[in-house]
C-alpha positions in Angstrom: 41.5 -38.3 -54.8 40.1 -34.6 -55.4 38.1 -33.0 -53.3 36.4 -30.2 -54.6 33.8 -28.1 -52.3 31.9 -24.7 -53.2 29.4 -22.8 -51.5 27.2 -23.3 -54.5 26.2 -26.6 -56.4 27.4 -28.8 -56.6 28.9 -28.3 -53.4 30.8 -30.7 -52.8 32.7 -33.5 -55.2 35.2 -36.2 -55.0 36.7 -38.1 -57.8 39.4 -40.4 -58.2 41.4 -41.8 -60.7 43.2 -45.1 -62.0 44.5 -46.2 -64.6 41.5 -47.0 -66.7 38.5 -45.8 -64.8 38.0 -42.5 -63.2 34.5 -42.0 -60.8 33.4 -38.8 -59.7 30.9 -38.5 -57.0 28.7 -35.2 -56.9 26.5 -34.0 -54.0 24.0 -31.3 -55.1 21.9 -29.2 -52.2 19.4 -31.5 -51.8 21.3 -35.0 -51.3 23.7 -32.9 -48.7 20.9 -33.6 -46.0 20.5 -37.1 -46.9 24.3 -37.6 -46.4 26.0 -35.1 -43.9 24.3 -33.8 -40.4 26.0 -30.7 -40.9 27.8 -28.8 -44.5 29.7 -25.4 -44.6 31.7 -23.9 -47.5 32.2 -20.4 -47.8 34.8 -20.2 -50.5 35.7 -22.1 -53.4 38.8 -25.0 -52.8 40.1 -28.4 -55.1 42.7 -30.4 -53.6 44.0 -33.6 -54.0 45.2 -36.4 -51.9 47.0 -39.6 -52.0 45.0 -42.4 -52.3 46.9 -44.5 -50.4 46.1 -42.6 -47.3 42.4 -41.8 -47.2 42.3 -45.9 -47.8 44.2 -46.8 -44.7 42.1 -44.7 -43.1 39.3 -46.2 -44.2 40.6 -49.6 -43.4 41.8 -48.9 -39.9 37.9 -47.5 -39.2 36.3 -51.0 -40.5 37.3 -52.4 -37.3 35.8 -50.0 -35.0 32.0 -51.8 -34.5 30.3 -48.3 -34.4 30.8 -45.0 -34.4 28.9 -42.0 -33.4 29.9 -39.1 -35.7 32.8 -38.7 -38.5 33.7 -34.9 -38.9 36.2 -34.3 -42.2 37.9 -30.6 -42.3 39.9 -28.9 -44.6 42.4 -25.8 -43.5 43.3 -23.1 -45.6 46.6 -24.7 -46.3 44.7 -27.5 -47.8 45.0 -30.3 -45.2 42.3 -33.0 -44.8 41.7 -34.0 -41.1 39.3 -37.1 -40.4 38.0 -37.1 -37.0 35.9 -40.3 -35.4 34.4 -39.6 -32.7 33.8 -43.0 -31.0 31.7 -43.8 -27.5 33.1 -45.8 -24.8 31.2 -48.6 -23.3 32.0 -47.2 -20.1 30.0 -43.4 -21.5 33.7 -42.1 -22.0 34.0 -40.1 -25.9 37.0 -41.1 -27.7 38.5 -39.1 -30.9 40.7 -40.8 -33.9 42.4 -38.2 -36.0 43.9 -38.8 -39.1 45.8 -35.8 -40.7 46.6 -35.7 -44.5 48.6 -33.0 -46.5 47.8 -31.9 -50.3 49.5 -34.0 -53.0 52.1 -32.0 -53.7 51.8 -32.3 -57.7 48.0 -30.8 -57.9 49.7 -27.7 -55.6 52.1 -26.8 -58.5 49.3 -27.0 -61.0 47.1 -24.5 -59.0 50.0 -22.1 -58.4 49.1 -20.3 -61.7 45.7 -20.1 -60.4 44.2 -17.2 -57.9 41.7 -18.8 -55.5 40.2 -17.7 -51.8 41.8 -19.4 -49.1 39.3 -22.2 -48.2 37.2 -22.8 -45.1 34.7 -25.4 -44.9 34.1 -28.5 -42.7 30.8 -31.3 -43.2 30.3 -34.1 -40.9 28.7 -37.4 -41.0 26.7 -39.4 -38.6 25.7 -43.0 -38.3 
């Protein structure tokens, strides 16, 4: 999966690719509101992660009932954190943090390539 975010449109993309399909989701200006509570890019960043990961993620969250907020981050160095933040039914907050690293493969490929060191967050909200 490649996650591509800029500060100008489309700001932010993701596609994936298998063997015989590839789908690429883009989120211009105005569908960022519809879809995120909060989106900050100041520099340009692409990078790619194992599939595998992002869908035990994804799987491991399908059993939480509800959650409040979902913030996804991305450090200079190109790691993806996924942070759920969850309430308690006692009022307590509770956070689950995944952590994924930069396929390795893409990072030789943009070697050749001088970009800005990224910095840019967005969060979603139920």
């Amino acid at each position: 999966v490649e996650v591509v975010m800029t500060p100008s449109e489309p700001f932010l993309s993701m596609r994936a690719d298998g063997d015989s399909i590839a789908v690429k989701i883009e989120f211009p200006n105005d569908e960022l509101s519809e879809v995120f509570d909060h989106f900050q890019c100041e520099q340009y960043s692409s990078n790619r992660y194992n599939a595998g990961l992002i869908q035990m993620c994804a799987k491991s969250l399908a059993r939480i009932p509800k959650m409040d907020t979902t913030m996804i981050q991305v450090n200079a160095e190109g790691m993806l954190k996924l942070q759920h933040i969850i309430s308690g039914k006692d009022g307590s907050t509770n956070f689950i943090s995944y952590l994924i690293v930069p396929d390795e493969s893409l990072e030789e490929e943009k070697e050749h390539e001088e970009l800005p060191e990224p910095s840019y967050g967005f969060q979603l909200t139920d």
